[in-house]
DRENVO-698756 format. One line per 3 residues: number of its first residue (from 1); their letters; for each residue x negated, y, z negated of N, C-alpha, C, CB. Coordinates in steps of 0.001 Angstrom, whole numbers, plus 500000, padded with zeros to 6 digits. Glycine has a CB too. Example, Ala and Ser with C-alpha at 12.3 -4.5 7.8 and 13.67 -1.06 7.14 Angstrom:
1> AS> 486810 494310 492200 487700 495500 492200 486800 496700 492200 488692 495527 490954 | 487150 497750 492920 486330 498940 492860 487100 500030 492130 485916 499402 494275
//
This chain:
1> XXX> 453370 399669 556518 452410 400707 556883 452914 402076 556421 452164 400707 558409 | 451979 403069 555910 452188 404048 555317 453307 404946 556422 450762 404640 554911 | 452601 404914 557790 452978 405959 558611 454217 405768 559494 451894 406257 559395
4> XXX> 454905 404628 558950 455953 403760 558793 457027 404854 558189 455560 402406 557818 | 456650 404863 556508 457499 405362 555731 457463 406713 556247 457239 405155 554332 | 456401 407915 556416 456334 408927 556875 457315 409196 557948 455205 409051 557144
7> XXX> 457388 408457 559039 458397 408805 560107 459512 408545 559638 458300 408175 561346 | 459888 407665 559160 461276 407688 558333 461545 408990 557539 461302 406485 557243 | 460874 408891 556610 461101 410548 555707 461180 411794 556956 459326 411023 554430
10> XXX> 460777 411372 558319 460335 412593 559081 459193 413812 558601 461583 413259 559276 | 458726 412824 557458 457357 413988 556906 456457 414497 558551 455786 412771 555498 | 455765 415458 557877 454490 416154 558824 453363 415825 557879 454577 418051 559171
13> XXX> 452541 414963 558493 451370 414637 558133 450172 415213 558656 451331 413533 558266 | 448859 416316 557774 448163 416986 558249 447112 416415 557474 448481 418279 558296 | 446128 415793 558446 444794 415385 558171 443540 416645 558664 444630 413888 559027
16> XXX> 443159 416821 557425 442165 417802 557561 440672 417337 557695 442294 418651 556443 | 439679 417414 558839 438686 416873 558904 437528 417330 558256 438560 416737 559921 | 436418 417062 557681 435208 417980 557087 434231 417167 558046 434818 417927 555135
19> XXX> 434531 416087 558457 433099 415473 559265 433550 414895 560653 432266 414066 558331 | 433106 414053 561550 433477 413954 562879 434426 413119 562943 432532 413628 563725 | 435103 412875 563437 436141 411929 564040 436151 410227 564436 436346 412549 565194
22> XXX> 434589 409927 564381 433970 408577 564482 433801 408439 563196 432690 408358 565319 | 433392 409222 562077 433539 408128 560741 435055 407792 560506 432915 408847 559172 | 435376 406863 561246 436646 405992 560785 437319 406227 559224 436149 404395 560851
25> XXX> 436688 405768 558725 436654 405531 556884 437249 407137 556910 434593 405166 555775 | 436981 408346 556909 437192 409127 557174 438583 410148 557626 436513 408858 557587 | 438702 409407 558387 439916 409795 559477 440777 408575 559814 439289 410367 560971
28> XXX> 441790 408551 558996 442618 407122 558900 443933 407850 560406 443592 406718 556585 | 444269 406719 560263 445977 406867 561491 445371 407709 562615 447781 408049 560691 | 444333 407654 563200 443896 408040 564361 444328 406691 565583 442227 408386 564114
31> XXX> 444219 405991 564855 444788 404387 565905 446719 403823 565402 443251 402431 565156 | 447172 404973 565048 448458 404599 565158 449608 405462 565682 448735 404237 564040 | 449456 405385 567103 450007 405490 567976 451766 406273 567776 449780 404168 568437
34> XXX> 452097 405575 566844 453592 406004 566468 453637 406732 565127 454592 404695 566356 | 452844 407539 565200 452957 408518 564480 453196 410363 565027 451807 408213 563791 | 454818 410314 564591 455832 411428 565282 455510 412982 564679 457600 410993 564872
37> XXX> 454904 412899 563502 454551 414220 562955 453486 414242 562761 455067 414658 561934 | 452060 413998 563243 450547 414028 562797 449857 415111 563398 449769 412750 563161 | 449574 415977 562263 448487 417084 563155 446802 416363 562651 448730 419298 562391
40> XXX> 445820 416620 563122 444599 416761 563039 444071 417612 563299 444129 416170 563413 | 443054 418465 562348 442679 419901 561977 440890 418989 562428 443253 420724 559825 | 440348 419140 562992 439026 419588 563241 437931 420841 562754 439176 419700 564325
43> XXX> 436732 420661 562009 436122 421982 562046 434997 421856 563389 435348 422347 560430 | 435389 421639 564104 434521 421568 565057 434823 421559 566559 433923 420605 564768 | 434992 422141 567721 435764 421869 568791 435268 420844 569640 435967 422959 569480
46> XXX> 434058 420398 569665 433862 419130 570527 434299 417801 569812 432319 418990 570929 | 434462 417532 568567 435587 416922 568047 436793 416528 568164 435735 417229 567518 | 437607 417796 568613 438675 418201 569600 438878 417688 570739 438608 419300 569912
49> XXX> 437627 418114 571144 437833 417035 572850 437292 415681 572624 436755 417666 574445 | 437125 414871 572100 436237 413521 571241 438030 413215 571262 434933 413806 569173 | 438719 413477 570149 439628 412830 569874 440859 412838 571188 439974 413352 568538
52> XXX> 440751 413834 571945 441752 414199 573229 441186 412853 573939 441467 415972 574238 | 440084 413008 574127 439995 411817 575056 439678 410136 574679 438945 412240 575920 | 439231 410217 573296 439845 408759 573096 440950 408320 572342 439006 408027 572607
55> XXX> 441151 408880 571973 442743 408480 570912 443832 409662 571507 442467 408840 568637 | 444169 409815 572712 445410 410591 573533 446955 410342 572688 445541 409817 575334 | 447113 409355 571798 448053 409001 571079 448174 410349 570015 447736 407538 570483
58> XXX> 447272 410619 569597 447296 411459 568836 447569 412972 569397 446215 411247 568213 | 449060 413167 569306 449420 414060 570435 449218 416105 569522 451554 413404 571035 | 448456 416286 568417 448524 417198 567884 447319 417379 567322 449457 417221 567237
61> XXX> 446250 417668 567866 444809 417934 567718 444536 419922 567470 444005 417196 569396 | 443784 420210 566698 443537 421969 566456 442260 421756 566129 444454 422950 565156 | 441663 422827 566591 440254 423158 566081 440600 424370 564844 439144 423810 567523
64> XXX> 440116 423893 563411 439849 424890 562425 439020 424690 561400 440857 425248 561905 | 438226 426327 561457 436817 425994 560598 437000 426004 559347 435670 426919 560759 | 435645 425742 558634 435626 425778 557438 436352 426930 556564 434439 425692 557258
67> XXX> 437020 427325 555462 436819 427840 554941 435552 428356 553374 437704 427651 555173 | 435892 429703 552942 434943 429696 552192 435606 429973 550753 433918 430628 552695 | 435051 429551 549656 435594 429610 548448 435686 431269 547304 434725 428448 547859
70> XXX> 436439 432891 547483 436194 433612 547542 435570 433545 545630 437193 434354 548338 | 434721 434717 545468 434450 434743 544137 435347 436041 543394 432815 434869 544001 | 435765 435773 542298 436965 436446 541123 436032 437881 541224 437130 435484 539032
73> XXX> 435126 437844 540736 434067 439327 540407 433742 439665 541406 432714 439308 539608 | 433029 440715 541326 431690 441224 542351 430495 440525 542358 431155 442600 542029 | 430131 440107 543606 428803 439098 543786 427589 440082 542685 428160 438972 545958
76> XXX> 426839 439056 542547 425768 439746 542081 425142 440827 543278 424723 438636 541591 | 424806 441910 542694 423683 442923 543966 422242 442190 544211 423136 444802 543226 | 421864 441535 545718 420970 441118 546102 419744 441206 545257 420939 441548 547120
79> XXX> 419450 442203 545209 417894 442564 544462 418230 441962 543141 417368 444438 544278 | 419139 441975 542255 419372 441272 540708 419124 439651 540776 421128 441533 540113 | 419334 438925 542352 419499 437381 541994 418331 436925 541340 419730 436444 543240
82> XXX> 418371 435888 540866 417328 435222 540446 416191 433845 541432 418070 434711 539280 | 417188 433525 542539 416495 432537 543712 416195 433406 545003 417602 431190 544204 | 415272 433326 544947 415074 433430 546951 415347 432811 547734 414044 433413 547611
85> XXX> 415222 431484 547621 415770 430813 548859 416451 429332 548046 414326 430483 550208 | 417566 429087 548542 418365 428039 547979 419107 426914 549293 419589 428907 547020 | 418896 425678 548840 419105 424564 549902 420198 424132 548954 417749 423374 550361
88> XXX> 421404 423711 549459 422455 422596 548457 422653 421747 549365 424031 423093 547788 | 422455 421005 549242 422764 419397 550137 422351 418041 549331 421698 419288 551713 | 422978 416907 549154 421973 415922 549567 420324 415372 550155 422500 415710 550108
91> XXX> 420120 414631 549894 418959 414097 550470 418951 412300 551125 417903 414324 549230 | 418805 411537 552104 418658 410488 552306 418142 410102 552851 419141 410114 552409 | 417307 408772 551966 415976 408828 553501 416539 408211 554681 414324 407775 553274
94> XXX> 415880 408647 555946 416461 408438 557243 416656 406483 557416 415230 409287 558525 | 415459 406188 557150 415150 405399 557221 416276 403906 556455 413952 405850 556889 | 416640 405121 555620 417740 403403 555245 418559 403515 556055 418707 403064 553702
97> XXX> 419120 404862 557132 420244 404286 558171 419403 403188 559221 421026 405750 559195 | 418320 403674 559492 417771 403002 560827 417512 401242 559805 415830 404100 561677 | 417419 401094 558343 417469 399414 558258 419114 398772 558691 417063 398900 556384
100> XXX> 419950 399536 558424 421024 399175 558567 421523 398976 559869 421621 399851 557965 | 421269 400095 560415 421448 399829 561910 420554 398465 562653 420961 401271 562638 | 419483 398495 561971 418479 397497 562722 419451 395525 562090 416154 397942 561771
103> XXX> 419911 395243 560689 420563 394606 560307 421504 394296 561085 420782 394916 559438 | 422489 395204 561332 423981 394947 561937 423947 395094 563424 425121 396027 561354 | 423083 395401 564111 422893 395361 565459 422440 394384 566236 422281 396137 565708
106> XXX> 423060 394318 567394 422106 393471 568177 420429 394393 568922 423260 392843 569559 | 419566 393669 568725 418369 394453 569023 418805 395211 570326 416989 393504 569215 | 419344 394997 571413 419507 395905 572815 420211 397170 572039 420663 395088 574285
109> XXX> 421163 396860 571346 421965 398151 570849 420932 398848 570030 423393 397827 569907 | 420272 398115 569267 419326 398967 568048 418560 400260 568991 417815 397688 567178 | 417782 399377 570124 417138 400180 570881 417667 401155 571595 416581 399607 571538
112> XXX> 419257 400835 571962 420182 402044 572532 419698 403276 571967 421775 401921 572157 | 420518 402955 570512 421074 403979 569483 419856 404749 568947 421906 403240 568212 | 418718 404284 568951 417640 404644 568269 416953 405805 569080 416767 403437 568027
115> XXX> 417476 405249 570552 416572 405987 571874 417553 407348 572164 416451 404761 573607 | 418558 407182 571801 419892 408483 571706 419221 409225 570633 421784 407950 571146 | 419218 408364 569559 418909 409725 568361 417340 410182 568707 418989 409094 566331
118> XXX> 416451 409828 569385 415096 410428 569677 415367 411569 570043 414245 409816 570640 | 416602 411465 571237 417204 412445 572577 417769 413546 571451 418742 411571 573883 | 418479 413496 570861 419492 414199 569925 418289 414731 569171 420737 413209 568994
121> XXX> 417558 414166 568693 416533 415256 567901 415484 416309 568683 415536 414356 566990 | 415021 415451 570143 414609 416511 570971 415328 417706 571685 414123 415948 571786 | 416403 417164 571741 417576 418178 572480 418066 418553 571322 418823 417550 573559
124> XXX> 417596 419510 570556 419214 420041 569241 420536 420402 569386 419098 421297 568483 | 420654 420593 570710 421611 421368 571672 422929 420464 571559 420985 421494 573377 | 422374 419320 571946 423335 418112 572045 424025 417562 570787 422590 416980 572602
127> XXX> 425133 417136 571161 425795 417197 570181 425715 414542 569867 427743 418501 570816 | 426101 414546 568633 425903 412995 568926 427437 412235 569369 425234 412211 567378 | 428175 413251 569836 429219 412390 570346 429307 412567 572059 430676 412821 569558
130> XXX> 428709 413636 572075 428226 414048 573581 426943 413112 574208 427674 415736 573525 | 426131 413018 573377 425393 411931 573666 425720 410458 574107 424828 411865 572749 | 426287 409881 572898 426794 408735 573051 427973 408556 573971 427043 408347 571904
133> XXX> 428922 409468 574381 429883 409543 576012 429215 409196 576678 430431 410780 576742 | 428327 410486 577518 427470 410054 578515 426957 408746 578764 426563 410689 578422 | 426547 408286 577325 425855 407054 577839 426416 405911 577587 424635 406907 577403
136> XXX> 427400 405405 576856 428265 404902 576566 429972 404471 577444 428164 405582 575644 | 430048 405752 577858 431361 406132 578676 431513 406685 579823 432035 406854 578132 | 430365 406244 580829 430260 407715 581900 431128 407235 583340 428196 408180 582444
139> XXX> 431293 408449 583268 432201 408521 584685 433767 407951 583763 431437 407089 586355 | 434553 407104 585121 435959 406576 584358 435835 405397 584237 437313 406758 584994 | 434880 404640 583434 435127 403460 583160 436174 403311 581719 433735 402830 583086
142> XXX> 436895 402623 581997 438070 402070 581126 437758 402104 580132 438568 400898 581246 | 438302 402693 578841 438151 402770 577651 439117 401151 576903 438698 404426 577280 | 438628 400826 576066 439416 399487 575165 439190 399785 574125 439017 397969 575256
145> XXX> 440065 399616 573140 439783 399381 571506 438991 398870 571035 440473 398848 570856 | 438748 397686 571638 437320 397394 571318 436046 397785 571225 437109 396856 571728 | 435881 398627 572350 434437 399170 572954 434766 400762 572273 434214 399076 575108
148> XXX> 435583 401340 572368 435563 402657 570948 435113 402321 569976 436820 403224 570318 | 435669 400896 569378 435149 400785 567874 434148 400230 567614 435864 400224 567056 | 433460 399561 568663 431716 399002 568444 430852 400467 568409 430995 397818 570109
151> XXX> 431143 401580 569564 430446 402911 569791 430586 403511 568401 431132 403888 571023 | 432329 403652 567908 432213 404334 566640 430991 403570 564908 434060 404350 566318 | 430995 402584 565483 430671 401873 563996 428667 402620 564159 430991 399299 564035
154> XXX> 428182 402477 565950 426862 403126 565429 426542 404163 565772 425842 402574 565625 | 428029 404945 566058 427670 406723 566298 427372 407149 564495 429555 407922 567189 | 428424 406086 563943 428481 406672 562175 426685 406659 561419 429756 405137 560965
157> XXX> 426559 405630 562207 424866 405306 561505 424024 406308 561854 424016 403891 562065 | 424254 406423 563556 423094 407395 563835 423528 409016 563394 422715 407298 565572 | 424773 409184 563535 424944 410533 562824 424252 411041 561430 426301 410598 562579
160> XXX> 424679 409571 561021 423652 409914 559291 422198 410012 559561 423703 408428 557930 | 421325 409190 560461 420120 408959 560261 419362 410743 561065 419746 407209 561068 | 420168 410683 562371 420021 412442 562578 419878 413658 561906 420851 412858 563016
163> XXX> 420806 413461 561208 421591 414292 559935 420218 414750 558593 423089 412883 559063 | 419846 413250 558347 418829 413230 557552 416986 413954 558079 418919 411660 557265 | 416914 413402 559411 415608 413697 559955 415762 415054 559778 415244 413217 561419
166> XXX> 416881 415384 560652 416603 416969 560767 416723 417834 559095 417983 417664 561988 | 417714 417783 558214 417473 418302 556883 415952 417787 556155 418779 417796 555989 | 415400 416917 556690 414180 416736 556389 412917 417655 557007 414074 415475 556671
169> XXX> 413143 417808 558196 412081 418382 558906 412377 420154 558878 412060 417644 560520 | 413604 420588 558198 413922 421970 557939 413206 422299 556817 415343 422263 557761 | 413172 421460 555762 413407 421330 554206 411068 421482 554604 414698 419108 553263
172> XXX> 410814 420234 555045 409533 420264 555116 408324 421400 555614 409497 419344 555715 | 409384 421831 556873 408555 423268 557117 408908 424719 556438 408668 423578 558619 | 409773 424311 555667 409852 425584 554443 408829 425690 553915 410767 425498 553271
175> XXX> 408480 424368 553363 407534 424161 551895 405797 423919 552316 408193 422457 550909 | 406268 423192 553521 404554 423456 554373 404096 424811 554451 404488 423023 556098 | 404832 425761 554594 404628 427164 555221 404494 427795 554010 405805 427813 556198
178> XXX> 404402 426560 552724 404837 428304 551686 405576 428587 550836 405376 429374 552235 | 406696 428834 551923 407546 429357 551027 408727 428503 549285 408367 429871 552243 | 408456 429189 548626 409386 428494 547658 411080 428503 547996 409130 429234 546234
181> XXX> 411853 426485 547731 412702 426024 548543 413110 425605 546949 412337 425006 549964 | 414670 425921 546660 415049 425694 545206 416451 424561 545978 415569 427537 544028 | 416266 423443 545751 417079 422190 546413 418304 421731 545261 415860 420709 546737
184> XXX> 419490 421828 545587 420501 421347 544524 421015 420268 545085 421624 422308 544109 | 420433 418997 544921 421527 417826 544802 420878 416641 544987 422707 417875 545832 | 421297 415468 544706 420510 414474 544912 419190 413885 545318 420941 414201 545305
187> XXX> 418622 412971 545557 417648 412584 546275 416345 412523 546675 417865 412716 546725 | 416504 414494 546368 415408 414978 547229 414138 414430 546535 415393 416628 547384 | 414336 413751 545440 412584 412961 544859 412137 411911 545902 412666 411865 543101
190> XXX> 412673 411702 546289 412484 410201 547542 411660 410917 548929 414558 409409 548302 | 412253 412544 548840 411573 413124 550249 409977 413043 550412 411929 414744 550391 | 409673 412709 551316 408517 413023 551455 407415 414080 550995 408625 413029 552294
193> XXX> 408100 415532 551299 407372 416704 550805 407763 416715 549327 407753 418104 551594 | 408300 415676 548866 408632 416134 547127 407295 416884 546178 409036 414450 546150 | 406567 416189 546639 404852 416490 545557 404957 417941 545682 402883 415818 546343
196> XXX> 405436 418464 546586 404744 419965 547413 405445 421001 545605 406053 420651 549892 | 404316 421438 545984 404496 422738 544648 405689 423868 545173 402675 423851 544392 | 406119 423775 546116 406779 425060 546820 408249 424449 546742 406168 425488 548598
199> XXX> 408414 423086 546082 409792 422338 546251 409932 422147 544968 409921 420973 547133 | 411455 422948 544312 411920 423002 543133 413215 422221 543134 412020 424345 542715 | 413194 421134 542383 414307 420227 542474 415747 420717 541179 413503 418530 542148
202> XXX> 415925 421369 541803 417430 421671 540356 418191 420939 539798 418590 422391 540613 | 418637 419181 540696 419149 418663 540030 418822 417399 540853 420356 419170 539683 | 419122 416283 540092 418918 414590 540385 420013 413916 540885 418588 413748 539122
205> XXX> 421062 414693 540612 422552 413754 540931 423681 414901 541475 423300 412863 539204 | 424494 414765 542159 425588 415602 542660 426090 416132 541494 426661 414900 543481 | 426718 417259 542262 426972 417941 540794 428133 418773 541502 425495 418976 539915
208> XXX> 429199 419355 540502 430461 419761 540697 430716 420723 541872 430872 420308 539525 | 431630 421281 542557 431322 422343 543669 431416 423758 542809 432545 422274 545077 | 432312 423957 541401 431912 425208 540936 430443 425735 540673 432527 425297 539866
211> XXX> 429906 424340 540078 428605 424458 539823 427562 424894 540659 428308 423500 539485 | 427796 424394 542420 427216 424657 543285 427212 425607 543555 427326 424203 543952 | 428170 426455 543413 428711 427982 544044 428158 428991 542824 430774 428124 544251
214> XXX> 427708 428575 541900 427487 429636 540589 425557 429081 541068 428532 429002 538319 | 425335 428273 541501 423748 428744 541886 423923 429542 542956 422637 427551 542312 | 424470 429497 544202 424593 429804 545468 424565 431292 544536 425942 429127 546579
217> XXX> 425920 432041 544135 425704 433332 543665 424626 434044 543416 426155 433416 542811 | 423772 432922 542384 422386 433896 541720 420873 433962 543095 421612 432718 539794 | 421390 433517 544513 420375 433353 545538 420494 434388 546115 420407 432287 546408
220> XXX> 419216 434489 546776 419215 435748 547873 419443 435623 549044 418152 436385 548030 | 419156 434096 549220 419475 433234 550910 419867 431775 550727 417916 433115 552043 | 420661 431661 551075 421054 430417 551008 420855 429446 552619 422589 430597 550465
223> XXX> 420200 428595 552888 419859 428122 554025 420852 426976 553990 418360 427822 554188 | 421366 426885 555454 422164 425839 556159 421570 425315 557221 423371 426265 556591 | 421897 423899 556954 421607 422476 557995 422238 422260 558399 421306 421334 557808
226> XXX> 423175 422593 559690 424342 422566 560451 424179 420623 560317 424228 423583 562280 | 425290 420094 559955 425464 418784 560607 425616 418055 561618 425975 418478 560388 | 424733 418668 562845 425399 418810 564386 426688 418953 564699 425183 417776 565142
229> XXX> 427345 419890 563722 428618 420831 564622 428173 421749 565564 429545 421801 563699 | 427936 421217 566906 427337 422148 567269 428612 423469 568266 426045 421345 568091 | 429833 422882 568010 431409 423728 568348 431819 424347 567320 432711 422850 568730
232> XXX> 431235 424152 565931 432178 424329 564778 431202 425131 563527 432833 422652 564259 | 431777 424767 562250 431180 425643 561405 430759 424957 560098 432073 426758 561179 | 430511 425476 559034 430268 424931 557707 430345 425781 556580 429073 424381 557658
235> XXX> 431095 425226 555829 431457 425723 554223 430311 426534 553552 431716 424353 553171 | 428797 426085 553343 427498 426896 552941 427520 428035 553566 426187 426272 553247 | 427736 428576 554961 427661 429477 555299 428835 430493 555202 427234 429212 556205
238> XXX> 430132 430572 554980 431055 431379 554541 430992 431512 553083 432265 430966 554980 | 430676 430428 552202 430323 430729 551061 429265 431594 550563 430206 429831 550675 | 427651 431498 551335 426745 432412 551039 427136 433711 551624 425483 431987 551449
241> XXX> 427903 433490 552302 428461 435150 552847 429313 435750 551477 429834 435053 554527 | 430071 435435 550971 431078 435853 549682 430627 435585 548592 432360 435256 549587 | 429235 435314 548830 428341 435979 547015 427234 436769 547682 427338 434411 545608
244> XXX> 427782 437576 548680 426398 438492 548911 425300 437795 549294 425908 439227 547686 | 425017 436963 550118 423568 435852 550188 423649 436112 551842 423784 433680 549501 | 422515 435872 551945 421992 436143 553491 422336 434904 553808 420343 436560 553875
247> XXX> 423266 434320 554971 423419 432868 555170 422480 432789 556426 425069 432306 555405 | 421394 431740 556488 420039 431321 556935 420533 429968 557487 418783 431250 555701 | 421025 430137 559084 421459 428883 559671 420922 428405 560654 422551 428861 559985
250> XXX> 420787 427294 561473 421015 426773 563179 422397 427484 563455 421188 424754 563484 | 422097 428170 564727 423648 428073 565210 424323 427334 565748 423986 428713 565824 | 425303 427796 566028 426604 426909 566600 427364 427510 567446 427571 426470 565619
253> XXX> 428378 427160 568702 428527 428280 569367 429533 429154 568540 428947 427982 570771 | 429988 428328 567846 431501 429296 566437 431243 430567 566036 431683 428594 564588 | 429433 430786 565368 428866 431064 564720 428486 431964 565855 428225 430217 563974
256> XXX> 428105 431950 566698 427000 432909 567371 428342 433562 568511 425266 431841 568307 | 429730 433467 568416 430561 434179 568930 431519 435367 567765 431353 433091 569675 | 430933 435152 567015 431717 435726 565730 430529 436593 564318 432628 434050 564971
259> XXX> 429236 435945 564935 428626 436751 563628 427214 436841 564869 428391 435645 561584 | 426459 438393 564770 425512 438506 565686 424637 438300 564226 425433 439955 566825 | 423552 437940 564935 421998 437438 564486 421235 439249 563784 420850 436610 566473
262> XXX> 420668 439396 563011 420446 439888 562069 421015 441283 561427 419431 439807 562225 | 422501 440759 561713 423822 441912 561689 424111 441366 560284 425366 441784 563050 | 425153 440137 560468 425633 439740 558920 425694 437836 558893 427585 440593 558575
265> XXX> 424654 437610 559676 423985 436026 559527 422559 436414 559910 424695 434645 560703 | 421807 435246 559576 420349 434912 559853 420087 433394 560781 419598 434798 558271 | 419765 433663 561642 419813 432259 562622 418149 431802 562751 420584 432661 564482
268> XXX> 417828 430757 562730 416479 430158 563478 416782 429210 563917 415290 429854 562816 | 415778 428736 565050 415750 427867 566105 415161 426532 565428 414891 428468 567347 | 416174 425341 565690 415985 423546 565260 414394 423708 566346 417833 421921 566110
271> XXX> 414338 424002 567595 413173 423764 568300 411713 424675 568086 413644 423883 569636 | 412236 425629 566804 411001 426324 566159 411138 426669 564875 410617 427509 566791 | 410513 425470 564153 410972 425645 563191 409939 426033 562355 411660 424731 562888
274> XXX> 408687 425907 563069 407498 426254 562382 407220 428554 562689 405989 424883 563365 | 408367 428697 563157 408905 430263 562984 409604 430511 561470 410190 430614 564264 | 410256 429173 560823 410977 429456 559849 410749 429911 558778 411429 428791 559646
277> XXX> 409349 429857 558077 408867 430535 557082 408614 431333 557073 408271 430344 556646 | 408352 432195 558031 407984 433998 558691 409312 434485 558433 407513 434303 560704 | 410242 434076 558610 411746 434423 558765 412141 434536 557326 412688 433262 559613
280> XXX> 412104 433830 556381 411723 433835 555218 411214 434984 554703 411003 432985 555090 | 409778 435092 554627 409191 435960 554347 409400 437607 554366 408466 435589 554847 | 410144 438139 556199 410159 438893 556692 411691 439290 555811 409841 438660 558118
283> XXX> 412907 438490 555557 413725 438899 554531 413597 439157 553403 414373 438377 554404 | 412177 439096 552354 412028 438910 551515 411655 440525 551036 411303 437790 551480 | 410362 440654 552321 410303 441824 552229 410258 443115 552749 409870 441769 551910
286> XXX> 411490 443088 553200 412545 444279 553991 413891 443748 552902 412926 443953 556290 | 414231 444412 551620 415182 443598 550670 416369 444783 551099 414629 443391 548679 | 415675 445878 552148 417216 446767 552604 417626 446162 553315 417341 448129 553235
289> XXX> 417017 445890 554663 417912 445298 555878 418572 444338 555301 417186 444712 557153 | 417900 443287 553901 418461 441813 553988 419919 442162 553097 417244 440423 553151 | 419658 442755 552416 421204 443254 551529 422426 444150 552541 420664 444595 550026
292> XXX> 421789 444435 553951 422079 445244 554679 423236 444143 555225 420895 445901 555528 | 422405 443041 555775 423031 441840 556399 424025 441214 555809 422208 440918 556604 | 424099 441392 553922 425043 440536 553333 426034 441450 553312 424720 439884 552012
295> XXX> 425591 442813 553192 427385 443580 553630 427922 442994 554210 427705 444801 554418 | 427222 443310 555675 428113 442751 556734 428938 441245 556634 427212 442687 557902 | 427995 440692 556077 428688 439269 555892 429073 438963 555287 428405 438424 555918
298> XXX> 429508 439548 554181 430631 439611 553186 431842 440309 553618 430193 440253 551975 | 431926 441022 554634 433065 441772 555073 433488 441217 556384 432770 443262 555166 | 432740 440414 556751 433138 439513 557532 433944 438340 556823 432021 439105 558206
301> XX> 433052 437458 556554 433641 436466 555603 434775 436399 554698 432877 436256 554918 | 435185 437685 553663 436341 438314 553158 437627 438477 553914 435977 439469 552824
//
């Protein structure tokens, strides 16, 4: 075993997280116990307490956020970009997590997991590892290796299938409302609103992170789909801060203790989202306040 040789060498082993702590695949040596030098870096703090309380072995847990990638030049000046509004993500339809889940499940669980993520999409608030505790783990019933790793295998599914609805239903009331939505990365032909004239697909396949960051530059707003971090933060948004871009998010509590709302971020509500194209609009044209906001959030972010 790797973490074998590590304690021998007396190395310090630092696993840095970008996603939750239940994608296994993800986050290796969380189940090995005898490991004498292991930190785990979290961008998220309910993560933090996720791993405190089921893997206690793991005696060196930190919450730390994303960083952002700084740019060599001077951002472009707002009014020069060439995008108004810019999405970089992926696309997947929801629906192939929920076949998979429906495949590998026993139907009582399908209906569990399915009836959590209803909850998780009505509640945005909630987070899906907070969800699945409660209902999964409540009160002190005895935790086993076993029963962590059946919970982890369909927190991973429903995280994705969440993940997807909601970047779907952000992405959809952009383009319902209007406004033009310039999308960089995969998929998005499969979306539903693809036909919509207001949805500009930039590219078909993933594409490099310099590449990503040299569109992000030429935008005026760059919009973020928090991944239900709802303790923590995300890379799109420190990045649209350090090319001058209005970063257009859900908050988080990270986010809403460190950057006020139309100071040097832009926040709208997962539970109004049919507000989101006004919000849009209203930055578009007030181009002082909105260049006003990327000061700030570039001098934040910096």
């Amino acid at each position: 075993e790797m973490w074998q040789l590590w304690n021998q060498l007396g190395a310090l082993v630092v696993n840095i997280l970008m996603d939750p702590p239940f994608h296994m695949d993800l986050c290796p040596y969380l189940e090995s116990p005898a490991m004498e030098q292991y930190l785990l870096l979290c961008p998220d703090g309910n993560h933090v307490d996720y791993v405190k309380r089921y893997y206690p072995q793991v005696k060196h847990v930190e919450f730390m956020p994303h960083g952002g990638t700084p740019v060599e030049k001077m951002p472009i000046p707002w009014k020069e970009k060439r995008l108004d509004l810019l999405f970089s993500g992926t696309y997947t339809r929801p629906e192939g997590f929920l076949d998979v889940m429906r495949q590998t499940m026993e139907p009582e669980d399908f209906r569990l997991y399915t009836g959590l993520g209803e909850r998780i999409l009505q509640e945005p608030h909630l987070s899906v590892d907070q969800v699945v505790a409660e209902t999964l783990f409540p009160g002190n019933r005895p935790l086993t290796p076993g029963r962590v790793q059946k919970a982890v295998t369909g927190m991973s599914l429903l995280d994705g299938w969440v993940r997807m609805v909601r970047r779907e239903r952000v992405v959809t009331a952009l383009v319902a409302g209007g406004v033009d939505l310039h999308v960089l990365g995969d998929g998005w032909q499969n979306c539903p609103c693809a036909d919509s004239p207001h949805l500009h697909t930039l590219s078909r396949e993933r594409i490099p992170l310099g590449d990503t960051l040299a569109w992000m530059e030429n935008a005026r707003t760059c919009l973020n789909v928090m991944p239900w971090f709802k303790a923590g933060s995300h890379d799109r948004v420190f990045n649209a801060m350090l090319r001058a871009s209005v970063a257009l998010t859900d908050p988080s509590s990270f986010f809403q203790k460190y950057f006020r709302d139309r100071e040097s971020i832009v926040y709208y509500s997962l539970e109004e989202l049919e507000k989101l194209p006004e919000i849009v609009r209203g930055l578009m044209a007030h181009p002082d306040q909105a260049e006003a906001i990327t000061r700030s959030g570039y001098e934040k972010a910096a």
